[in-house]
C-alpha positions in Angstrom: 138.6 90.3 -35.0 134.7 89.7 -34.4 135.2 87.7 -31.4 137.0 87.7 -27.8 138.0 84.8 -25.2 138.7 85.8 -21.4 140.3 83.1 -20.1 140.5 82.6 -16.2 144.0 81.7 -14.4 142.8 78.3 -14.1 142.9 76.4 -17.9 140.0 74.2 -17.3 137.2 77.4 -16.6 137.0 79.2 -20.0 134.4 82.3 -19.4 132.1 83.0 -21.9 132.5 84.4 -25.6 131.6 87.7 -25.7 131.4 90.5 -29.1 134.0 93.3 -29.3 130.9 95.3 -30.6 127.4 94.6 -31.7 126.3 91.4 -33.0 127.0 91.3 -37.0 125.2 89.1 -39.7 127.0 85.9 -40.3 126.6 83.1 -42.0 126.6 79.7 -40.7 126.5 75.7 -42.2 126.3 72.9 -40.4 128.1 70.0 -41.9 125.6 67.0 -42.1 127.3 64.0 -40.2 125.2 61.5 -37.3 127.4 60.8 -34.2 126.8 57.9 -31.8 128.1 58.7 -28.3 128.8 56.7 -25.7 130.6 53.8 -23.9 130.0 50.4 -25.7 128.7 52.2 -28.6 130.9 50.4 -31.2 128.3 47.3 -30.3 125.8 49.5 -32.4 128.1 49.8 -35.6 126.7 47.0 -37.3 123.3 48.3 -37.3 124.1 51.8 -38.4 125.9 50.2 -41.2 122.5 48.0 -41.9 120.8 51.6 -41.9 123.3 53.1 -44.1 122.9 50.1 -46.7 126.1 49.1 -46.9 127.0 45.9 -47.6 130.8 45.4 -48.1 133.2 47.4 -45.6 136.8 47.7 -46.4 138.5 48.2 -42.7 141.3 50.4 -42.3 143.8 50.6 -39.1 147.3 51.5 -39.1 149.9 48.5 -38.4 149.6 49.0 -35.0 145.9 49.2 -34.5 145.4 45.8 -36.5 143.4 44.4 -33.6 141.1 46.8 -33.4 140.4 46.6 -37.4 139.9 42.6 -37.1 137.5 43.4 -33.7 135.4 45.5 -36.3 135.5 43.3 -39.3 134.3 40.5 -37.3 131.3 42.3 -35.6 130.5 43.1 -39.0 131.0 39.3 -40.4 130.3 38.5 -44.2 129.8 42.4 -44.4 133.5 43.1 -44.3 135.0 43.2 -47.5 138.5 43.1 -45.7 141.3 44.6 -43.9 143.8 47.2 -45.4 146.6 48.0 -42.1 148.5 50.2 -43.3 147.7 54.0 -42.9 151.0 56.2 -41.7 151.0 59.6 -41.1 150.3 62.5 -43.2 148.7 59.9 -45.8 151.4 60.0 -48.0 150.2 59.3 -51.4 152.3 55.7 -52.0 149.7 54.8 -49.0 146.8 56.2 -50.4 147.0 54.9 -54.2 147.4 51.3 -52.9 144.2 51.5 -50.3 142.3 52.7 -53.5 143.3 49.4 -55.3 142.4 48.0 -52.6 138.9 49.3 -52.3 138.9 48.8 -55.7 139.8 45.1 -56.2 137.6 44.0 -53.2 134.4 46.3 -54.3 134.3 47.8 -51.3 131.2 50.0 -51.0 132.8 52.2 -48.0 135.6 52.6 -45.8 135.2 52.5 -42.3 138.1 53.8 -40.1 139.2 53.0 -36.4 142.2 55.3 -35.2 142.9 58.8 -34.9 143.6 61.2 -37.7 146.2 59.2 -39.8 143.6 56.2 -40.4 140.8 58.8 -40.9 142.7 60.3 -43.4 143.6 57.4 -45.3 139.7 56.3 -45.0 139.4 60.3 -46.8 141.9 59.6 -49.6 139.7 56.8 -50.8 136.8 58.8 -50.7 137.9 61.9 -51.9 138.8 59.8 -55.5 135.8 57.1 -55.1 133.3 58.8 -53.5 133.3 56.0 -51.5 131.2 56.9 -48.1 133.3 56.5 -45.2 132.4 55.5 -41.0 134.5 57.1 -38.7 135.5 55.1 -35.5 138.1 58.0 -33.5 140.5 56.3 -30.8 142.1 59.3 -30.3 141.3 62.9 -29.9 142.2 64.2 -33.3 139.2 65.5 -34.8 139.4 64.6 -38.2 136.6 63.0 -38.5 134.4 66.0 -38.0 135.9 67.9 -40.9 135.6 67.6 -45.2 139.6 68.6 -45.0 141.6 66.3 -46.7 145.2 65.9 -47.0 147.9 64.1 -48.9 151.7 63.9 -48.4 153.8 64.1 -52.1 157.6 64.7 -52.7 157.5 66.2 -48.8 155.0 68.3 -50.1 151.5 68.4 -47.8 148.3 69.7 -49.7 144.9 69.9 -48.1 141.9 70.9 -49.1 137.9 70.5 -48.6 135.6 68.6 -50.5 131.8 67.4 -48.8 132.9 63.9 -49.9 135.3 63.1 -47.3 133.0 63.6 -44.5 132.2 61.0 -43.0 128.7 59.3 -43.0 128.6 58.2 -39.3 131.1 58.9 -36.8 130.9 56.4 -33.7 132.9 58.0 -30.6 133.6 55.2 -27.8 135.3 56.2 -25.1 135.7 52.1 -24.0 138.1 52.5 -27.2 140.6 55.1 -26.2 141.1 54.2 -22.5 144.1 52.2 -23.0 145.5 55.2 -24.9 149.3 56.3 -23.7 149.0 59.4 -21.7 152.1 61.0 -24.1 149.4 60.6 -27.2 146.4 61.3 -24.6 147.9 64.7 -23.9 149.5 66.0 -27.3 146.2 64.7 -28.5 144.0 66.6 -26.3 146.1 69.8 -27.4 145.5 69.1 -30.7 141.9 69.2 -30.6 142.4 72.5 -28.2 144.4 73.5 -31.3 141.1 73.1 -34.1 139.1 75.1 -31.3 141.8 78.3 -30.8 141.7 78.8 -34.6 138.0 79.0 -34.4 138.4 81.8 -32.4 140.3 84.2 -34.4 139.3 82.8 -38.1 138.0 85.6 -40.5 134.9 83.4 -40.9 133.9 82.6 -37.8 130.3 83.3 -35.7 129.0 83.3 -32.5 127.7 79.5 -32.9 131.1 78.3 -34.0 133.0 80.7 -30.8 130.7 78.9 -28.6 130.9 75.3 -30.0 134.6 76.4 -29.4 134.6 77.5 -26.3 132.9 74.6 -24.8 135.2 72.7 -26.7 138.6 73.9 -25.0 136.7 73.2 -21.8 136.3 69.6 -21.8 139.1 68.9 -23.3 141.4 70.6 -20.6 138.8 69.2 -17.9 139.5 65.7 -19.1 143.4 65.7 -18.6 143.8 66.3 -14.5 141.8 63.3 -13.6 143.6 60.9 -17.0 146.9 61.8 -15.2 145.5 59.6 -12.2 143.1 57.3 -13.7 143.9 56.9 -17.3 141.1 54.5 -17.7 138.6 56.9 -16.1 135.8 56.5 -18.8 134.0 60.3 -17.5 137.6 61.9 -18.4 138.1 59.9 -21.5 133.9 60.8 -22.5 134.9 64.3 -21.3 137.9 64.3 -23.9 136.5 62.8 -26.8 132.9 65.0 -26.1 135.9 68.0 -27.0 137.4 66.3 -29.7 133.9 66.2 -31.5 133.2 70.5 -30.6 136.6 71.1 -31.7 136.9 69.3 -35.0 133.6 70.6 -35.6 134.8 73.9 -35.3 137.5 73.1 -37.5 134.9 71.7 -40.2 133.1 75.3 -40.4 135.8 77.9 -40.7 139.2 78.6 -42.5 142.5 77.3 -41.2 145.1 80.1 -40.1 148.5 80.7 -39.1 148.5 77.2 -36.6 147.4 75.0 -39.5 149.0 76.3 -42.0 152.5 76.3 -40.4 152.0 72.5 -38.3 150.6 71.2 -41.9 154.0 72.6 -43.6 156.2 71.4 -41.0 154.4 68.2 -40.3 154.6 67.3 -44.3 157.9 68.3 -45.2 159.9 67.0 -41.9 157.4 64.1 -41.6 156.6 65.5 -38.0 154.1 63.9 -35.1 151.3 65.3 -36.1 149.7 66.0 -32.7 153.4 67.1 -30.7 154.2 69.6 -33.7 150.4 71.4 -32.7 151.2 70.8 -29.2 154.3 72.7 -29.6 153.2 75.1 -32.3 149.6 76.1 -30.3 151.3 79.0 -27.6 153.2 80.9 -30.6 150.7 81.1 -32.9 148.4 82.1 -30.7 150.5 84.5 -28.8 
């Protein structure tokens, strides 16, 4: 392994990356994605779709979220094609053929997404047939939308895979969006995108950029917990946490899934498992 972590005692101080032996060539890609940061950012989505050209918006949510999909179509007015609700979990693919039609039916030119990783997904399904171009809008800390991994639940059975068109376009991180988010989610969330950053670490394909995009990654996302447990609406910890998010779903976009992945993907799909509590749980054995 190319790369080692020395972790102090205390989980939110990370030291620095460091080579086992002399720096070796590597290769690195950036995927090509814009990010808006900031609080009250979502009030500049309309615009960014103006600069993107894009004229008819199908929104997705899941049921619960269906507030925050009619907040967005009516920012964007006569420029939202309409409202599909219904992303679940693992994107199973009786959700995702439907939300094609959907697209589909209403000429949707893209997909725009607000939620975590389920909705994202669902917003990837469409794309990855349609080529649709898709907006991200994360309320949670799942990374997804930082990544061209795709994946669709069928017969139990979860396949992912990569493929530049799911990526989205724009990817608008609010932190005003998640700070109503339930500490339970908050924290297995959090872990999650810890989760994207730990694989990083030890992938066959990994570099020094990636390690410390990682590192710094794993930092703010364990920084951002201790003050949420006594302010969950503390809009620096919730910044701090979805600042992680981005690092570690970026790492995630630029090297291979390992042992984590592969086994929370497996289990996730065929037991139709929380996505975020099976890599909470998952994260100390593989990585021990």
């Amino acid at each position: 392994m190319p790369w080692s972590v020395r972790a102090s005692a205390r989980p939110e101080t990370v030291t620095h990356l460091s080579p086992c032996s002399a720096l070796t060539p590597f290769i690195h890609q950036t995927n090509p994605s814009r990010v808006i940061f900031g609080p009250g950012s979502l009030s500049q989505f309309p615009d960014e779709l103006q600069r993107l050209g894009l004229r008819r918006a199908l929104v997705l949510s899941t049921p619960e979220q269906r507030y925050s999909a009619e907040r967005v179509a009516a920012l964007l007015g006569d420029r939202a094609a309409g409202i599909f609700p219904q992303a679940v979990m693992h994107v199973p693919i009786e959700t995702a053929r439907p939300a094609r039609d959907e697209a589909r039916r209403l000429g949707a030119d893209c997909a725009v997404a607000i939620g975590g990783g389920s909705t994202i997904g669902l917003g990837k399904a469409i794309a990855l047939e349609s080529g649709l171009p898709i907006v991200a809008i994360p309320t949670t800390y799942a990374g997804s939308e930082m990544t061209p991994i795709y994946g669709l639940t069928e017969d139990g059975l979860k396949k992912t895979g990569h493929d530049p068109r799911v990526l989205p376009r724009t990817v608008i991180y609010d932190p005003e969006l998640s700070a109503t988010l339930p500490m339970s989610i908050t924290v297995t969330s959090a872990f999650n995108a810890i989760a994207h950053a730990a694989e990083g670490l030890y992938a066959h394909d990994g570099n020094p950029i990636v390690a410390l995009m990682a590192e710094e990654g794993i930092r703010a996302s364990a920084a951002a917990l201790a003050p949420l447990k006594t302010d969950p609406g503390n809009l620096d910890a919730r910044s701090d946490a979805l600042y992680g998010a981005w690092l570690c779903g970026s790492v995630l976009g630029q090297v291979s899934m390992g042992l984590h992945h592969k086994l929370c993907h497996t289990l996730g799909g065929s037991f139709n498992l929380p996505h975020a509590e099976v890599h909470t749980i998952i994260l100390p054995h593989a990585l021990a």
